[in-house]
Predicted model as a PDB file, atoms N, CA, C, CB and O in Angstrom, pLDDT in the B-factor column:
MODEL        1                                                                  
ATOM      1  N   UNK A   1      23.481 -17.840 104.974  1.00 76.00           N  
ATOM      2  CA  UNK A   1      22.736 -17.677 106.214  1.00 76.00           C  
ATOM      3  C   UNK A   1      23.685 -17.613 107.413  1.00 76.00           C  
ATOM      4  CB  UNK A   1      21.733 -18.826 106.389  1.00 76.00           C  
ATOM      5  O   UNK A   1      23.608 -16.704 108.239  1.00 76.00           O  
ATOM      6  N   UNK A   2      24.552 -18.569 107.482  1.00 87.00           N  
ATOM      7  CA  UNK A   2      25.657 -18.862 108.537  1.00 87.00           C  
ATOM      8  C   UNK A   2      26.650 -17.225 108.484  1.00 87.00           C  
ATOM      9  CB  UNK A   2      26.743 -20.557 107.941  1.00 87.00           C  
ATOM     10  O   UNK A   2      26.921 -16.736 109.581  1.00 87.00           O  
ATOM     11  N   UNK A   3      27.053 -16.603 107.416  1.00 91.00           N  
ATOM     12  CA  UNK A   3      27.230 -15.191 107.782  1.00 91.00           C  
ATOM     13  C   UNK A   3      26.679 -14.172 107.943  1.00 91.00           C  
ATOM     14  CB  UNK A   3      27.714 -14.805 107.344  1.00 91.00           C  
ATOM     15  O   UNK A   3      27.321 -13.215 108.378  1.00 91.00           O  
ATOM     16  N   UNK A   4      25.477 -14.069 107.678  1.00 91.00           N  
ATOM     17  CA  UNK A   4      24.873 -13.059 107.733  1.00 91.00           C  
ATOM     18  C   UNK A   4      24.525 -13.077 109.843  1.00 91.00           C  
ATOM     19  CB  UNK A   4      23.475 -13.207 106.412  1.00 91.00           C  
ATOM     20  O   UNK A   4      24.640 -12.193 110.691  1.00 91.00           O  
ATOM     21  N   UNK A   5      24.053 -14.681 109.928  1.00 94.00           N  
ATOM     22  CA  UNK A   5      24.424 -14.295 111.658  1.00 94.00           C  
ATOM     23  C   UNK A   5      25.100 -13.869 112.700  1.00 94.00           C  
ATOM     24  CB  UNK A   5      24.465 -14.762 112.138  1.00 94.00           C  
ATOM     25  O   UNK A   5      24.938 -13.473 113.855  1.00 94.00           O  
ATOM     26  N   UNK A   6      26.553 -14.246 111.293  1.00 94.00           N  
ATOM     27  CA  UNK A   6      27.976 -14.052 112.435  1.00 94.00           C  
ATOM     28  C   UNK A   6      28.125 -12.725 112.298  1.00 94.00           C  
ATOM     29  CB  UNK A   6      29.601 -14.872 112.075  1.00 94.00           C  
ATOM     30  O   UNK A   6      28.496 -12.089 113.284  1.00 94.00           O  
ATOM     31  N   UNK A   7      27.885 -12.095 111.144  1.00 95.00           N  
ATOM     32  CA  UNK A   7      27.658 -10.632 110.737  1.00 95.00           C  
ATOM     33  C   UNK A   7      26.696 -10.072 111.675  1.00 95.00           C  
ATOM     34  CB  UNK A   7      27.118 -10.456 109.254  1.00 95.00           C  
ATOM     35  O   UNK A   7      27.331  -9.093 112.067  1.00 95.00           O  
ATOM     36  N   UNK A   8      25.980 -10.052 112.074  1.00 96.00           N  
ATOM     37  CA  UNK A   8      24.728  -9.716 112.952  1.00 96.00           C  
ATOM     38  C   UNK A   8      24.967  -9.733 113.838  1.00 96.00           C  
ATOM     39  CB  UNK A   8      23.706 -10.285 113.007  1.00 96.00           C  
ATOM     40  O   UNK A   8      24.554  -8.748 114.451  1.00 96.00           O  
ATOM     41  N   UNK A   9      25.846 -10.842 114.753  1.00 95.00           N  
ATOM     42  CA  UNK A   9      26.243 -11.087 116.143  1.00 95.00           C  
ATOM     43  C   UNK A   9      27.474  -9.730 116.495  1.00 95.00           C  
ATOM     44  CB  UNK A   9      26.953 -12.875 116.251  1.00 95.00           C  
ATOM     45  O   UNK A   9      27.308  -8.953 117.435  1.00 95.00           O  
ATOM     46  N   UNK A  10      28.722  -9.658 115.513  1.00 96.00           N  
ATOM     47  CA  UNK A  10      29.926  -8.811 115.787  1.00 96.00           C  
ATOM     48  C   UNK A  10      29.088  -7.772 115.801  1.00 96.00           C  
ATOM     49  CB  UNK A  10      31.222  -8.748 114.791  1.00 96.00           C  
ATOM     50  O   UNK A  10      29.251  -7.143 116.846  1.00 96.00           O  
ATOM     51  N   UNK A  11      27.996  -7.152 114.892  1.00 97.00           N  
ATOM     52  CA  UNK A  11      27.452  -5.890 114.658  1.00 97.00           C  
ATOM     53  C   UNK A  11      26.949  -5.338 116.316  1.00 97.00           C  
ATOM     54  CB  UNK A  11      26.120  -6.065 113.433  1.00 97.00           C  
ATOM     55  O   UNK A  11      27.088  -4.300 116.963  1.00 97.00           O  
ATOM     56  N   UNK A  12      26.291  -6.707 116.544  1.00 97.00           N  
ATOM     57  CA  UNK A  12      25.652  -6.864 118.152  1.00 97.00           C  
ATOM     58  C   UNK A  12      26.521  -5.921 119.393  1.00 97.00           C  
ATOM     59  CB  UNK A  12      25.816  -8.740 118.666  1.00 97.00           C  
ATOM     60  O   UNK A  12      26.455  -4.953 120.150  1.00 97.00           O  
ATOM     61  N   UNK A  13      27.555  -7.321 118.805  1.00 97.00           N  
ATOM     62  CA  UNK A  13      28.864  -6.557 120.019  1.00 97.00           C  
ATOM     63  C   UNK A  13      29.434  -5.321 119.825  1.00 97.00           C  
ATOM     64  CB  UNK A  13      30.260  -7.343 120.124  1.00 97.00           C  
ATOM     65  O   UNK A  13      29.802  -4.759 120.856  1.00 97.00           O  
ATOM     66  N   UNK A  14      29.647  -4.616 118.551  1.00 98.00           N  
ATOM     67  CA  UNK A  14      30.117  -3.389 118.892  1.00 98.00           C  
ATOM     68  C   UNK A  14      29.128  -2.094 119.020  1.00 98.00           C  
ATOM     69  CB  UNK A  14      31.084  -3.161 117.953  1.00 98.00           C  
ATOM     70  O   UNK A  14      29.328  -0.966 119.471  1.00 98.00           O  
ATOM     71  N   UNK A  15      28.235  -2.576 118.570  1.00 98.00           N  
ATOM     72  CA  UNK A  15      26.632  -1.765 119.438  1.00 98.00           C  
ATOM     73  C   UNK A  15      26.844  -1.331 120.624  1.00 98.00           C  
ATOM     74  CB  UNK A  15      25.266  -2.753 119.796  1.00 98.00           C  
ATOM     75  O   UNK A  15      27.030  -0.195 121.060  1.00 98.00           O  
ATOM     76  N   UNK A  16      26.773  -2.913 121.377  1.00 98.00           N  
ATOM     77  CA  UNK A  16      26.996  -3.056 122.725  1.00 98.00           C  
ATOM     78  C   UNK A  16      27.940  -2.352 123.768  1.00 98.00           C  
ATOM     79  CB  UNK A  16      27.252  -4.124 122.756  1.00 98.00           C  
ATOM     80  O   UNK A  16      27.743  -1.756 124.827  1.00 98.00           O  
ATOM     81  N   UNK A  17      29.292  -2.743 122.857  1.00 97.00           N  
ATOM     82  CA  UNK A  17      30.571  -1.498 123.276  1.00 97.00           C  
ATOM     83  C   UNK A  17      30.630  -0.585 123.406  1.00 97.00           C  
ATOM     84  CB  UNK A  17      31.393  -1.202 122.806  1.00 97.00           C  
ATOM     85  O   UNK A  17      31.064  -0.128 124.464  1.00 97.00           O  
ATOM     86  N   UNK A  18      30.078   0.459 122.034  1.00 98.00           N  
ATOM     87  CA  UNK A  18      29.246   1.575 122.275  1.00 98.00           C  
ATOM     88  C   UNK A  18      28.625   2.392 123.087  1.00 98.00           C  
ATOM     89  CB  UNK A  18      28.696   1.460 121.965  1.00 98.00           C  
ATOM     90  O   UNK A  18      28.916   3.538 123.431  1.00 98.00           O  
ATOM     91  N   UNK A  19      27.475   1.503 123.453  1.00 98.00           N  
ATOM     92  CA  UNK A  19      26.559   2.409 124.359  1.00 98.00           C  
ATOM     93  C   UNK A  19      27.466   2.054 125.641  1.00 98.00           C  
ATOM     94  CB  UNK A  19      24.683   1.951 124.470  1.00 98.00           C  
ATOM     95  O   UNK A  19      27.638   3.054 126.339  1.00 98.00           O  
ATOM     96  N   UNK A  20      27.884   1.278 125.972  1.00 96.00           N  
ATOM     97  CA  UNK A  20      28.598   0.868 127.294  1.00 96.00           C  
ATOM     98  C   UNK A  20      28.993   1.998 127.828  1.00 96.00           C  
ATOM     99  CB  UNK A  20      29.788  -0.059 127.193  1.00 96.00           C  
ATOM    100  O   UNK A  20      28.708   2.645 128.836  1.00 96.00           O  
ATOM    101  N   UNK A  21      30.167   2.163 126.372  1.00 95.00           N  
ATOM    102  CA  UNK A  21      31.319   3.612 126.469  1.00 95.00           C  
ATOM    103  C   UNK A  21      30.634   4.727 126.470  1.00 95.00           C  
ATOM    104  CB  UNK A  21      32.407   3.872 125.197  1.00 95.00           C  
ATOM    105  O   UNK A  21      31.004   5.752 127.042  1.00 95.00           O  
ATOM    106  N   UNK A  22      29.498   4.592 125.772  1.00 96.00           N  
ATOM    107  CA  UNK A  22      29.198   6.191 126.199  1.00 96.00           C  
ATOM    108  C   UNK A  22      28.437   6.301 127.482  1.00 96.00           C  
ATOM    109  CB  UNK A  22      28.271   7.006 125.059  1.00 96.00           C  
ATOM    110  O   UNK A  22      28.836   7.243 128.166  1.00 96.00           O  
ATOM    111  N   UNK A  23      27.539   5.669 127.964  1.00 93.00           N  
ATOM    112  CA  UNK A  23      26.738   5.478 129.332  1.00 93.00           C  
ATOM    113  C   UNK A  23      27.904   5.921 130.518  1.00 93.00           C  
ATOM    114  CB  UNK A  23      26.138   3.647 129.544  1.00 93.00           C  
ATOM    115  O   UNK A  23      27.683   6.711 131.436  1.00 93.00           O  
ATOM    116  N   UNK A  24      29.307   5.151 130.240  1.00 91.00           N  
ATOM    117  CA  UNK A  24      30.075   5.031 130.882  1.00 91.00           C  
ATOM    118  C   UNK A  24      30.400   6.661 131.184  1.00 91.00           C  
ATOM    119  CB  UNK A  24      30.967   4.095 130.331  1.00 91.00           C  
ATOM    120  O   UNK A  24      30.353   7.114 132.328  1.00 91.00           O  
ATOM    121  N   UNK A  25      30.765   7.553 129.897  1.00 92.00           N  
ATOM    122  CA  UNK A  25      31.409   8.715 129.394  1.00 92.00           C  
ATOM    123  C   UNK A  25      30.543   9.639 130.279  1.00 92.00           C  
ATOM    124  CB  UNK A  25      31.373   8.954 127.698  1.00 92.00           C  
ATOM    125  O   UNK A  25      30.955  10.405 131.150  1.00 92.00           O  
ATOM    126  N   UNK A  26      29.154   9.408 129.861  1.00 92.00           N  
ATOM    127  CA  UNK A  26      28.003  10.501 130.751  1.00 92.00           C  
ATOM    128  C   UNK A  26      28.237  10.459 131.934  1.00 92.00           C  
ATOM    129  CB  UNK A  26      26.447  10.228 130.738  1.00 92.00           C  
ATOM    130  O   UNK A  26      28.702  11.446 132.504  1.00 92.00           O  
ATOM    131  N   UNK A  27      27.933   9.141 132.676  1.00 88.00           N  
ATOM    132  CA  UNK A  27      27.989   8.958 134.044  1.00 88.00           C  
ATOM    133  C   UNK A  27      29.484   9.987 134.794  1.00 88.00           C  
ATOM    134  CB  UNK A  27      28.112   7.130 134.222  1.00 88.00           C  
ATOM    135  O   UNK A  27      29.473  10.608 135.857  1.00 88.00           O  
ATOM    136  N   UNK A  28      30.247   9.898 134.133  1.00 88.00           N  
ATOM    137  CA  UNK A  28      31.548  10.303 134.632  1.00 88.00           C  
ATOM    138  C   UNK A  28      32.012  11.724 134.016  1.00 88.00           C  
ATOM    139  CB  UNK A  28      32.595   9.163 134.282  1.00 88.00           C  
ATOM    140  O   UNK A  28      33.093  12.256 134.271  1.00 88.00           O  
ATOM    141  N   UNK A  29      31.187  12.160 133.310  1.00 89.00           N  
ATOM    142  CA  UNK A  29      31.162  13.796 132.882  1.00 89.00           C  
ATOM    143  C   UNK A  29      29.917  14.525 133.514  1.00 89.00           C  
ATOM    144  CB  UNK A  29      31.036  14.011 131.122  1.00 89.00           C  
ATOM    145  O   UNK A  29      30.026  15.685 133.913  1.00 89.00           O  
ATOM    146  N   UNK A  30      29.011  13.993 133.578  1.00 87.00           N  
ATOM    147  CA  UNK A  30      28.177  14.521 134.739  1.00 87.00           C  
ATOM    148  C   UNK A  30      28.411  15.014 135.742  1.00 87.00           C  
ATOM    149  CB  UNK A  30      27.601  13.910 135.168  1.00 87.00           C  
ATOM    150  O   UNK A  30      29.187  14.371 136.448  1.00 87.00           O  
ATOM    151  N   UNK A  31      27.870  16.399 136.327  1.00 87.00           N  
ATOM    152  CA  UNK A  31      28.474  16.978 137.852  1.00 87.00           C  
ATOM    153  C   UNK A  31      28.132  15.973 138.860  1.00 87.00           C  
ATOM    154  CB  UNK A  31      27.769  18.508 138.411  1.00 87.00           C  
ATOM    155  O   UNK A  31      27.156  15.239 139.016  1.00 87.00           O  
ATOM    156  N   UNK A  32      29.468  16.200 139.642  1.00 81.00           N  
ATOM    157  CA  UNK A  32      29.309  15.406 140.679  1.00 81.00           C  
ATOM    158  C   UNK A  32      29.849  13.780 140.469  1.00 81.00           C  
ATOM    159  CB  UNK A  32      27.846  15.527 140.980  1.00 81.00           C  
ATOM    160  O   UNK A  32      30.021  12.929 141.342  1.00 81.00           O  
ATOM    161  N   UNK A  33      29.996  13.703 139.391  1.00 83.00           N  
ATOM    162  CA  UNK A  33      30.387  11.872 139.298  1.00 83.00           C  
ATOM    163  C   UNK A  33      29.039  11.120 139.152  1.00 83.00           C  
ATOM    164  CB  UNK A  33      31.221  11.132 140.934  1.00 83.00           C  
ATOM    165  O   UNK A  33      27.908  11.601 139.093  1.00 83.00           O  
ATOM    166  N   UNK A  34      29.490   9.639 139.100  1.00 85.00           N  
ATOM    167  CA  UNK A  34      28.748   8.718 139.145  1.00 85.00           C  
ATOM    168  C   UNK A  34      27.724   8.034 140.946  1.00 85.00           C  
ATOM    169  CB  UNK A  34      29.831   7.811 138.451  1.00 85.00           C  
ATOM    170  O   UNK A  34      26.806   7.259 141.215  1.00 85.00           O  
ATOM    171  N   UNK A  35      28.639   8.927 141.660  1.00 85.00           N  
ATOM    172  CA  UNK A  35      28.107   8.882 143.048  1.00 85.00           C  
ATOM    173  C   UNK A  35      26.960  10.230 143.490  1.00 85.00           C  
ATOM    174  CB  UNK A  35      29.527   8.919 144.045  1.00 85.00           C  
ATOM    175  O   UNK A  35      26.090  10.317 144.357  1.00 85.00           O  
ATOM    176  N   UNK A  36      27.413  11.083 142.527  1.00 84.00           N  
ATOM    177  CA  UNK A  36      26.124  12.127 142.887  1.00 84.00           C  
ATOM    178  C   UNK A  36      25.188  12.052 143.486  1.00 84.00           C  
ATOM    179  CB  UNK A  36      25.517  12.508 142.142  1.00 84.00           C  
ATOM    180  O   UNK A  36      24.989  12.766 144.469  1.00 84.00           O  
ATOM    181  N   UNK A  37      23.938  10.720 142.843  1.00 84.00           N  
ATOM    182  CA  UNK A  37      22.714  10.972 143.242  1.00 84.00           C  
ATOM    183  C   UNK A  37      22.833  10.111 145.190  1.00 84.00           C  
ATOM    184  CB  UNK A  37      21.468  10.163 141.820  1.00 84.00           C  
ATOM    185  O   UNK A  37      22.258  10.374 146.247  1.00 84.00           O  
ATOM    186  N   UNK A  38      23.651   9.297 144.873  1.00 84.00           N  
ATOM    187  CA  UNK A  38      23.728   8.722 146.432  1.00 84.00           C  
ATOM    188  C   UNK A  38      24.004   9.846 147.681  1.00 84.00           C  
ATOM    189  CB  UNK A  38      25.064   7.593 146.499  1.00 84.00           C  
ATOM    190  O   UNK A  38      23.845   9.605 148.878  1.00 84.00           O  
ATOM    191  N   UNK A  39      24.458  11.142 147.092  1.00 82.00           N  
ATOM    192  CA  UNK A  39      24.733  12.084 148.249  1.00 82.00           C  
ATOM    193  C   UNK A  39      23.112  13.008 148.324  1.00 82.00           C  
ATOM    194  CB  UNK A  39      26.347  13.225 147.829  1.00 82.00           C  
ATOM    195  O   UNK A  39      23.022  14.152 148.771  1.00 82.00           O  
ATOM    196  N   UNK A  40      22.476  12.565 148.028  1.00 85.00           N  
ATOM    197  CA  UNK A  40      20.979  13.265 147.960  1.00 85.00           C  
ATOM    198  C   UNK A  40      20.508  12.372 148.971  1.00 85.00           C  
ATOM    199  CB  UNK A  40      20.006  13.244 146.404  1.00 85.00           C  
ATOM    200  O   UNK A  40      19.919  12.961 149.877  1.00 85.00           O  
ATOM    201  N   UNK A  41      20.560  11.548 149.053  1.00 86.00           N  
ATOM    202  CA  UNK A  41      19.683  10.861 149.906  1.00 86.00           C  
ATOM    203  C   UNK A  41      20.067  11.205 151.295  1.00 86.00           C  
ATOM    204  CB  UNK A  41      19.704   9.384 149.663  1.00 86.00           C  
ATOM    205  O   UNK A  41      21.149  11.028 151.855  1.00 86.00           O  
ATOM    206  N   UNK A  42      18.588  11.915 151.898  1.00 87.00           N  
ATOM    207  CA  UNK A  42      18.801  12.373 153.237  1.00 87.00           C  
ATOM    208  C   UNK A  42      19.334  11.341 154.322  1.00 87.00           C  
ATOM    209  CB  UNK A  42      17.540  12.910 153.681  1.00 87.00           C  
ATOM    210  O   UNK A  42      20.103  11.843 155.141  1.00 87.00           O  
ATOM    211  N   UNK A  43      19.060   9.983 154.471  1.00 88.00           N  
ATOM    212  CA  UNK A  43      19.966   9.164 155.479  1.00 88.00           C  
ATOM    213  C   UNK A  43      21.960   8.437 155.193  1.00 88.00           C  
ATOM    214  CB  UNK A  43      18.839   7.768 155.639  1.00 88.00           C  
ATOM    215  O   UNK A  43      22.638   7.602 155.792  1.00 88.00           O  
ATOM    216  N   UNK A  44      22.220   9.399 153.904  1.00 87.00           N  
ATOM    217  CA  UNK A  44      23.346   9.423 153.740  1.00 87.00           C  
ATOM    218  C   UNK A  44      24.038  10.240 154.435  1.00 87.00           C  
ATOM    219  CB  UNK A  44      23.523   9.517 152.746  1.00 87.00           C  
ATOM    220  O   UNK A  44      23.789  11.446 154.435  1.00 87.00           O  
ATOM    221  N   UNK A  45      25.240   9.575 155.296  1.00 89.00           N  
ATOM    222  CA  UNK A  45      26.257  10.346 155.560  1.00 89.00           C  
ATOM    223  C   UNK A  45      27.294  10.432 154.896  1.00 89.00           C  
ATOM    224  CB  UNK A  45      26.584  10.184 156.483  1.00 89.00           C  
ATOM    225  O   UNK A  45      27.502   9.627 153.988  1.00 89.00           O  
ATOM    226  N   UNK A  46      28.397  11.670 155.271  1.00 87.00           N  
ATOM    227  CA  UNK A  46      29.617  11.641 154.618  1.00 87.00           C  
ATOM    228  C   UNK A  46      30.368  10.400 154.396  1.00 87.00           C  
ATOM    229  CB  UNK A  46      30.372  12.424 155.238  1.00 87.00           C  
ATOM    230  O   UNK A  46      30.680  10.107 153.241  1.00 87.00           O  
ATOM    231  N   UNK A  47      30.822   9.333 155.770  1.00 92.00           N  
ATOM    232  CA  UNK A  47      31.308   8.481 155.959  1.00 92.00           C  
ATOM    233  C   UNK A  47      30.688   7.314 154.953  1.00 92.00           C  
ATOM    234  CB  UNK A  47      31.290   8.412 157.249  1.00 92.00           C  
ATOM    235  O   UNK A  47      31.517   6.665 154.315  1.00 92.00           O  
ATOM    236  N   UNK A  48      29.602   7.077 154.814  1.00 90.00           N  
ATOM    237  CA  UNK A  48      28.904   6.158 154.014  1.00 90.00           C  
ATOM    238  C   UNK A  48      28.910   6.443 152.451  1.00 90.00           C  
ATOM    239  CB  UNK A  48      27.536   6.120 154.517  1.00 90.00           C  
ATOM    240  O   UNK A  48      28.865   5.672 151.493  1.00 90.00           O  
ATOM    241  N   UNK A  49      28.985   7.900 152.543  1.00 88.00           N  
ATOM    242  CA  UNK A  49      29.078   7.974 150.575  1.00 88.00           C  
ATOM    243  C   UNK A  49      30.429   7.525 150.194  1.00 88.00           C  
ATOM    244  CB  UNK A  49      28.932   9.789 149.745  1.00 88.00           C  
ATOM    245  O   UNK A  49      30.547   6.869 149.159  1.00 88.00           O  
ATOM    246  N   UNK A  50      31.834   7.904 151.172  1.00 90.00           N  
ATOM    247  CA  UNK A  50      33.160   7.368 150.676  1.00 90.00           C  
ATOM    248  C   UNK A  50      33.250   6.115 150.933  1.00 90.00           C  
ATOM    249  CB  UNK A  50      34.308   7.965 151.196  1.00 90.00           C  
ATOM    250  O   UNK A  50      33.791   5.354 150.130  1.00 90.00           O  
ATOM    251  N   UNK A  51      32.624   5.599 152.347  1.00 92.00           N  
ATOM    252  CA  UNK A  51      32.535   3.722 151.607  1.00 92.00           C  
ATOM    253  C   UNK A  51      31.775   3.213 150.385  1.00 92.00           C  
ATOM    254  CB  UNK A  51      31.778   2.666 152.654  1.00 92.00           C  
ATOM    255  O   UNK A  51      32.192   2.241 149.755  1.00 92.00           O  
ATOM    256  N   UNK A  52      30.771   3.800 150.080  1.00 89.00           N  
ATOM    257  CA  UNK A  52      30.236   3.243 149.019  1.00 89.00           C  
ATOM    258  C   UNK A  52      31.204   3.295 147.985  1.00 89.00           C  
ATOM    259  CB  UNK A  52      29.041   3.819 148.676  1.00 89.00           C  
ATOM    260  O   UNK A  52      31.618   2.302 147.388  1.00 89.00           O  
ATOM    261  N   UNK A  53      31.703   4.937 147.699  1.00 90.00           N  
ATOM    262  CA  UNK A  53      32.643   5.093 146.273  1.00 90.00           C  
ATOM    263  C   UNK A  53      33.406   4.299 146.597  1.00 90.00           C  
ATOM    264  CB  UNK A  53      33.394   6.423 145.791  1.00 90.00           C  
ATOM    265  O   UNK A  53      33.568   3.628 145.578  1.00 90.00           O  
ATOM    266  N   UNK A  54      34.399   3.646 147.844  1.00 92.00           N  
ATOM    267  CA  UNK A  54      35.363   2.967 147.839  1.00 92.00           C  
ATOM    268  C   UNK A  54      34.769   1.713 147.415  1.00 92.00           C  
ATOM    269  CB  UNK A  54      36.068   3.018 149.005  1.00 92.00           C  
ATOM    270  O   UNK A  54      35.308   1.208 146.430  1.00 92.00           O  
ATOM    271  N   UNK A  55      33.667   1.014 147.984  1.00 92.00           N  
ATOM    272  CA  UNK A  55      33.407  -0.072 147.223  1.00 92.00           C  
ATOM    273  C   UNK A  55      33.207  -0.293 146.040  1.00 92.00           C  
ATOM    274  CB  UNK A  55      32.718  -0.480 147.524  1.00 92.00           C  
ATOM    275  O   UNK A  55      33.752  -1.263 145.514  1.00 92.00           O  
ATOM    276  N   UNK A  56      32.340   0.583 145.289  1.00 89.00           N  
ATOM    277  CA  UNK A  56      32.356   0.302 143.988  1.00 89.00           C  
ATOM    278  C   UNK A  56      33.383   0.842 143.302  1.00 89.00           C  
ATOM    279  CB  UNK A  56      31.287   0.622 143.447  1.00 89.00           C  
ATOM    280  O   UNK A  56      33.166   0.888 142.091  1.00 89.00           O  
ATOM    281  N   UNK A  57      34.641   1.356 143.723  1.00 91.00           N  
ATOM    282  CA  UNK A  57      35.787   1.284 143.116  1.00 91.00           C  
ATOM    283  C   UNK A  57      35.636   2.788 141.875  1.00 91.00           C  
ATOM    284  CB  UNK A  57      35.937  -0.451 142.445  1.00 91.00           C  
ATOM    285  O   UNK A  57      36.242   3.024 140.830  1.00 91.00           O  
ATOM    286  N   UNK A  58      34.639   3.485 142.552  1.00 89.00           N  
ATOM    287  CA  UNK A  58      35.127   4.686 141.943  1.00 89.00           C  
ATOM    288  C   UNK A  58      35.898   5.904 142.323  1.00 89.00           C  
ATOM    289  CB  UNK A  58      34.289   5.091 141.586  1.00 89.00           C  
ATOM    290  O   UNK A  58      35.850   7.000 141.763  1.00 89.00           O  
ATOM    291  N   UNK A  59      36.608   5.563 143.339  1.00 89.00           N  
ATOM    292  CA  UNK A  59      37.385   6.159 143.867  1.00 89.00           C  
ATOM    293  C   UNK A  59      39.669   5.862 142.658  1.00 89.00           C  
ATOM    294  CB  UNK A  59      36.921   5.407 145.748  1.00 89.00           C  
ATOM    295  O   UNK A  59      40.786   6.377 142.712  1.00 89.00           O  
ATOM    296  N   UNK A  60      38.993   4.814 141.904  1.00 91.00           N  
ATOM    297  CA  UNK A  60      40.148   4.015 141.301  1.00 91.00           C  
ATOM    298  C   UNK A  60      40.287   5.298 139.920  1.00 91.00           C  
ATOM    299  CB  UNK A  60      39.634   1.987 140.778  1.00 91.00           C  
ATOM    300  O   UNK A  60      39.569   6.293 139.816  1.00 91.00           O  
ATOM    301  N   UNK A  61      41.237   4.956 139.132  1.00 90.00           N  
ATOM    302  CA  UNK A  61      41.530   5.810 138.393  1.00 90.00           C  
ATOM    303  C   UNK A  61      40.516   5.178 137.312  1.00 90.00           C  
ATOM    304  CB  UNK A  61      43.054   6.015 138.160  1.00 90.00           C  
ATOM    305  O   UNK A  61      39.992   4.065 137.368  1.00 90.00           O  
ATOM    306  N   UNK A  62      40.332   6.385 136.086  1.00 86.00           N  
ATOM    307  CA  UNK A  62      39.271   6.044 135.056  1.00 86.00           C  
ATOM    308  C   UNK A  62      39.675   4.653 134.439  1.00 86.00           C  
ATOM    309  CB  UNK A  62      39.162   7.227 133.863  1.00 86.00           C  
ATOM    310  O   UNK A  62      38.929   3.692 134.628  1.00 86.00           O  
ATOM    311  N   UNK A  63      40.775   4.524 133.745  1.00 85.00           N  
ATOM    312  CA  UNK A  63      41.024   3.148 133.008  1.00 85.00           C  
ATOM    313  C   UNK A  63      40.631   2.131 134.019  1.00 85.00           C  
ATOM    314  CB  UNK A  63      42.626   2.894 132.505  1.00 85.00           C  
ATOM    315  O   UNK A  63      39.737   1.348 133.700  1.00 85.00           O  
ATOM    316  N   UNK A  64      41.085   2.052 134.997  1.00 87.00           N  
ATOM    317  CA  UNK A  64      40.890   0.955 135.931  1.00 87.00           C  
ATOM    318  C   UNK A  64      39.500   0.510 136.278  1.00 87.00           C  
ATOM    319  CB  UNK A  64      41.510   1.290 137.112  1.00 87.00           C  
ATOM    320  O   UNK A  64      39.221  -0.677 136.445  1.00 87.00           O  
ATOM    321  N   UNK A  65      38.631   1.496 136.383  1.00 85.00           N  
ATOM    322  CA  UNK A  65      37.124   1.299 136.612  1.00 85.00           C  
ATOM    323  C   UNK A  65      36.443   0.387 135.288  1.00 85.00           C  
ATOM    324  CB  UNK A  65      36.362   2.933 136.735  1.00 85.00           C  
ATOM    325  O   UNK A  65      35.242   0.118 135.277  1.00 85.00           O  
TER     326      UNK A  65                                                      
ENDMDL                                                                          
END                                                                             
């Protein structure tokens, strides 16, 4: 019983890793980036979409993100 959980749990985590990496993969092969849909929004300005990317640090190189 005690492995079949611990078996179940690692299975968990590399599930998890998985979809991460690929969610991750789409978001960032998608036109436009992961900031795309924020430049749609009509009370967005230029100035405000590059603070945002700068805050959330997608302005950083891929590994680093």
């Amino acid at each position: 019983m005690h492995r079949y959980l611990l078996r179940r749990l690692l299975q968990a985590v590399v599930v998890l890793g998985l979809v991460s990496g690929v969610g991750f993969a789409v978001l960032h092969l998608a036109p436009g980036g992961p900031a795309a849909i924020y430049a749609l929004t009509p009370s967005m300005s230029a100035e405000d979409l590059a603070r945002l990317t700068r805050e959330l640090g997608l302005d950083r190189p891929v590994p680093e993100q």
